[in-house]
C-alpha angles and dihedrals in degrees: 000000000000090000097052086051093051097058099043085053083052098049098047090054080051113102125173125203136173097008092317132104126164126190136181135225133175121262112258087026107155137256108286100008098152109250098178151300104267086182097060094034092051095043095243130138114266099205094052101059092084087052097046086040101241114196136145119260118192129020083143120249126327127055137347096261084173132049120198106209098217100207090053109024085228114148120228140185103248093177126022104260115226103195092196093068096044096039117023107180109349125126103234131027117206131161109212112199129158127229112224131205127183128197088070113014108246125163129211128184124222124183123183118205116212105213113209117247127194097252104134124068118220111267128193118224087241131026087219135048124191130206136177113205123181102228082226090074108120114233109277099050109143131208120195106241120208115260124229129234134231124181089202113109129231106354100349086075130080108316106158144002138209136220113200108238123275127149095234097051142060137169124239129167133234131199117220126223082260094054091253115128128216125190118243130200117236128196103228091176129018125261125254101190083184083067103032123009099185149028130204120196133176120219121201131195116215120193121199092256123131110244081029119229121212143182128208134206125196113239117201116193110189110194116232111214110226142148105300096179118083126189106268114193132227091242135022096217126019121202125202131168122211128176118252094240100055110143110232112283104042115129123245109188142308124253114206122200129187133216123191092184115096136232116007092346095068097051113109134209119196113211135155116257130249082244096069106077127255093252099057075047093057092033090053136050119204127190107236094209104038100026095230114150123215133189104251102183144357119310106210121143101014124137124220137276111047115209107205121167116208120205113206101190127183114224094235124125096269099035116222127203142179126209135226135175118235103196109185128191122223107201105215120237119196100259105135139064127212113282116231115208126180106210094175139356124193098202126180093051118191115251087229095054102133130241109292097027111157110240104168136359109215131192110214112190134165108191080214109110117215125007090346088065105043104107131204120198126205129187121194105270104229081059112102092224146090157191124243124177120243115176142311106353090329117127117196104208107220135188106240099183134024117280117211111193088206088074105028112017098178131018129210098205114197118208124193125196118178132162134226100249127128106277106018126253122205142195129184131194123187114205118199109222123178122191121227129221134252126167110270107134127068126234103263136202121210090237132030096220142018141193126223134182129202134184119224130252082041104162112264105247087039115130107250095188146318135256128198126178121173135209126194099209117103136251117348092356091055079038091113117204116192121206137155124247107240118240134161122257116202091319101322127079123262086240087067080062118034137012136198138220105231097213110033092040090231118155110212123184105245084193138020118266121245112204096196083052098042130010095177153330145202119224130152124243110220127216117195127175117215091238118128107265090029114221113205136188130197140236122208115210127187114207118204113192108213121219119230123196078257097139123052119214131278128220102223101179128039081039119219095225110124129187110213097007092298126148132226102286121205122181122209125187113274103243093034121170128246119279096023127158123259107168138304119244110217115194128170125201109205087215116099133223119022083343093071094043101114122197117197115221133187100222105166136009120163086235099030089189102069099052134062131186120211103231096216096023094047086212114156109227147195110239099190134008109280115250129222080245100063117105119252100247135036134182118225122188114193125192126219126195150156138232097240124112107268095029113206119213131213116195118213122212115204122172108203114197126195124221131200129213105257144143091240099054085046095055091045090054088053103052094047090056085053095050085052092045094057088049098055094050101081100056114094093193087064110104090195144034149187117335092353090087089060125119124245121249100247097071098041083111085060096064101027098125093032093114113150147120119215113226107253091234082086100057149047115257099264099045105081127145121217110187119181128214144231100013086352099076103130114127118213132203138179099221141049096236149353133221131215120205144190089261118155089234093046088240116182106233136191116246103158150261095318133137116260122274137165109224118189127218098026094341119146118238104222126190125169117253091344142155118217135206104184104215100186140355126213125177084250106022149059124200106184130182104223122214113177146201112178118230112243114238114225 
């Protein structure tokens, strides 16, 4: 009767939708227990199953557990269903099978649920457990129990389990890493096998079933006898001081342990436990049969409190021992000075490393505990470094000022550690540090600026000077070039002058100098290291060029330039007065200075006694009035010299010729200006002509001694000058004006009818209808001695 409820609760909380129902049913329910009407649940027509052929298709193998009644579409169990052995462990249990109607094809999905009843008890693997337990075990001693297993899902598995009453033991449970829990057996009291030898216990195993079902399992516990009774010291720590210098073999102190036990089971064995390090074994030495402990070697460096463990263990079958701690002091004595280790060092450091660079990390340690190991370092204080704490007893060596490896190249840096012991105890350390080099210093003269003089002529390849300029850094950045700055002279580079050897910083002349070219110039010397960037400096020279006598002087008017082998020709009246103007000899000398300081002699004249020669003027004159006996033509040398060593000389030769007042030498005048007269008509660019040019008679007095005749080589054919003499001193001339310009022969040249200028730097000097003696003639200047004839208007 409580199956067949069951299933009709379950089918009422069924529903079915879409083609799908699903019912449930307990587990073991009986043939032909009702499960539900699929007909009615899936809205189909009852009475047309048989027709359309309903039936169930799946379940699986094995048997039919559900049986489908055609004529009324009602479910039904057709085997008990025993959901362990479909199912095993799984969490749910669920049959899946699929309705299915022809005419036409439908399908429709059922699925059973088994639902899980409590019908297996919990069973243990044995029957019978067996323990062995030493009655010297201490309460709260635990031994793992077998668990019991029940097939039943959810609570109708294994809940609980009991233990039957005794006063040793108890039950306790455990949980596993997985959830699952296990019992354990606990010892509440210990065990005395002399009054009960053994204990029997029985275990059960409860489910959550209701009524719940339950398993048992015998537990037998047989008591060992052993012995019960450990060593027990008389303390639990000892405590001993020793000095830090004790030689091997002091003792230190003396450990006692008790053993109630008799016979060989209260003998006890002292030992130091596998819990005091290998090293305090080694350290102390302890008596195994009367505890006493010993110092068994040296015990420098080590630190207090030492932790040793003694073991005091009877000599029964089941040894028992008791533990105690030996803690000894080692009162520290100041042995040891501070220990210096250099852990890096960054040497070579550059010289331009900034402020705070690290240099060496030193480790500073003192084995001396307290007072006796604190350690203070010193460095020397003109060094630019110091000294900064890390950790621990780490040190970071830093550069506190700038280093310059021009000045200090290498540093022997002296640390001190001592401690603060009593006494005292010091180390000291030296580190070696050198200082590398970057380039940070210029190549540098010793002066900024020098004068040299040379003369000219000097022979092109010849060493002029020398230049040195010196830089402390080492290697390629001390490594000094020399060049010259390149700069234009006068239209042409300094390299087409002068040259430089790049190493030696020699300045050689690549061509000779010209002082009436170039008197002096300014250029920069340059010094440059090889370091990477390079750093220069520069050099200013000043070149004066030096004149030497090297040009002799030229005579510019009246030009030396004679047709035929004739010579300058001047005419004077024939009966001319004393002291009366030749001509006046105009040289130039291009030197400069005393060089170009010229001095006019008279150094021949066929009568020496009629002509003079003004020594700074250079003016021909008469030195006495001519005489009607003096011969017609004379011959006159000046001389013409500087002031330079050696002075070059330059003779003059003048032919003065001496004309009477005649008819003759009238007529032949005449006809000459006529001849040049003819010649000068055809030309349209003349602006005068014949006797236009002529000058008014009102200023024939001007012009009364200007008797002279320029030498052709000045002019241009057509261009010649007859000047008369005594009434006859008109000049003539066949054009309006003449131009000098900057030539390199000093030619006179035509340039028009202009008014006179002075233009500097290649300009022309006009003047209208004149004639011109070029005193002297400069690059950029023109001095001119003018002698005129006016040009006659009309």
């Amino acid at each position: 009767m409580r199956l067949y409820l069951l299933a009709c609760c379950c089918l009422v909380s069924s529903c079915g939708a879409q083609g799908q129902v699903e019912y449930a049913i307990a587990e073991e329910t009986p043939r032909g227990a009702p499960v539900g009407n699929v007909a009615r649940d899936l809205g189909l027509e009852a009475s047309a199953l048989p027709s359309r052929r309903g039936r169930l298709v799946g379940g699986g193998p094995g048997p039919a557990y559900f049986l489908l009644e055609a004529s009324s579409g009602a479910l039904a169990v057709g085997e008990p269903v025993d959901r362990e052995a479909i199912c095993a462990l799984q969490p749910a249990c669920a049959l899946s099978y699929e309705l299915v109607l022809e005419n036409p094809l439908e399908l429709h999905k059922l699925r059973v649920r088994v639902l899980d009843v409590n019908d297996h008890a919990p069973r243990f693997p044995l029957p019978e457990y067996h323990f062995r337990v030493a009655e010297f075990l201490a309460a709260g001693a635990r031994f793992a129990l077998p668990s019991a297993h029940d097939p039943d899902e959810g609570p109708h598995g294994v809940q609980s389990y009991a233990l039957s009453p005794d006063p040793h033991f108890g039950l306790a449970m455990q949980t596993r890493g997985d959830g699952s829990s296990y019992p354990e057996l606990v010892l509440e009291r210990p065990l005395d096998r002399e009054r009960q030898a053994t204990h029997r216990l029985a275990l059960t195993a409860l489910d959550g079933g209701s009524p719940a079902r339950s398993g048992s399992a015998q537990v037998l516990v047989t008591v060992l006898d052993t012995n019960d009774n450990a060593p027990v010291f008389e303390h639990s720590v000892y405590r001993a001081s020793v000095p830090e210098d004790a030689p091997p073999g002091t003792p230190v102190t003396r450990l006692r342990a008790t053993d109630p036990d008799e016979g060989a089971n209260g003998e006890v064995r002292y030992a130091f436990s596998n819990s005091t390090p290998a090293e305090l074994r080694r350290l102390f030495l302890l008596d195994p049969q009367s505890g006493e402990v010993r110092l068994g070697g040296p015990l420098d460096g080590q630190a207090p409190p030492l932790e040793l463990f003694v073991e005091a263990r009877d000599r029964g079958l089941f040894g028992l021992s008791g533990l105690a701690k030996l803690l000894v002091d080692v009162s520290d004595v100041n042995n040891h000075a501070p220990e210096i280790v250099v852990t890096s060092l960054s040497s070579p450091v550059p010289e331009d490393a900034p402020l705070g660079t690290v240099i060496a990390l030193l480790s500073i340690t003192d084995r001396d505990p307290g007072e006796n190991g604190r350690v203070i370092c010193q460095l020397p204080t003109q060094l630019p470094f110091q000294l900064k704490s890390s950790f621990d007893s780490y040190y970071s060596l830093v550069t506190s000022g700038l280093l310059d490896r021009e000045r200090v190249a290498e540093y022997n840096i002296t640390l001190t550690a001592s401690d603060l012991g009593s006494p005292p105890m010091a180390s000291r350390r030296t580190l070696r540090l050198q200082v590398a080099d970057v380039n940070d210093n210029p190549p540098r003269f010793l002066t900024q600026r020098r004068q040299v003089e040379v003369a000219e002529n000097n022979p092109p390849g010849a060493s002029l000077f020398h230049v040195s300029a010196s830089d402390p850094d080492l290697g390629e950045n001390g490594r000094v070039s020399y060049l010259l700055r390149d700069i234009d002279i006068q239209g042409s580079a300094l390299s087409s002058y002068l040259a430089i050897d790049a190493e030696a910083g020699t300045v050689f002349a690549k061509a000779a100098f010209d002082f009436e070219r170039l008197q002096s110039f300014h250029f920069q010397v340059e010094a440059q290291d090889h370091g990477s960037p390079a750093l220069a400096a520069a050099f200013l020279v000043s070149i004066t060029v030096l004149d030497q006598n090297d040009n002799a002087p030229v005579i510019l008017y009246p030009a030396a330039a004679p047709r035929n082998g004739s010579v300058a020709v001047e005419i004077v009246p024939r009966l001319a007065d004393a002291d009366y103007l030749v001509t006046k000899v105009v040289a130039h000398d291009p030197d400069s200075g005393q060089n170009a300081w010229l001095s006019y002699h008279l150094l021949q004249a066929s009568d020496a006694s009629l002509f003079r020669v003004s020594p700074d003027a250079g003016e021909v004159r008469t030195a006495r009035a001519l005489r009607s006996s003096d011969a017609l033509k004379h011959k006159v040398v000046v001389l013409v010299t500087d002031r330079g060593e050696p002075p070059p000389r330059l003779n003059f030769y003048l032919i003065v010729s001496l004309g009477c007042l005649s008819c003759v030498f009238l007529g032949f005048l005449l006809v000459l200006l006529a001849l040049r007269l003819l010649h000068a008509r055809p030309g349209p660019a003349r602006p005068c002509s014949g006797c236009s040019c002529c000058c008014p008679g009102d200023e024939y007095e001007k012009y009364r001694y200007n008797v002279r005749m320029l030498p052709g080589s000045h002019f241009t054919p057509e261009m010649v000058e007859i000047a008369g003499m005594g009434k006859l001193t008109h000049t003539y001339l066949y054009r309006a004006a003449l131009g000098v310009g900057p030539s390199s022969n000093n030619n006179l040249v035509p340039n028009g009818d202009a008014a006179g200028n002075l233009a500097k730097g290649g300009g022309l000097l006009q003047v209208p209808a004149s004639c011109i003696q070029v005193q002297k003639v400069k690059s950029d200047h023109f001095n001119a001695i003018l002698v005129v004839s006016r040009r006659r208007k009309g």
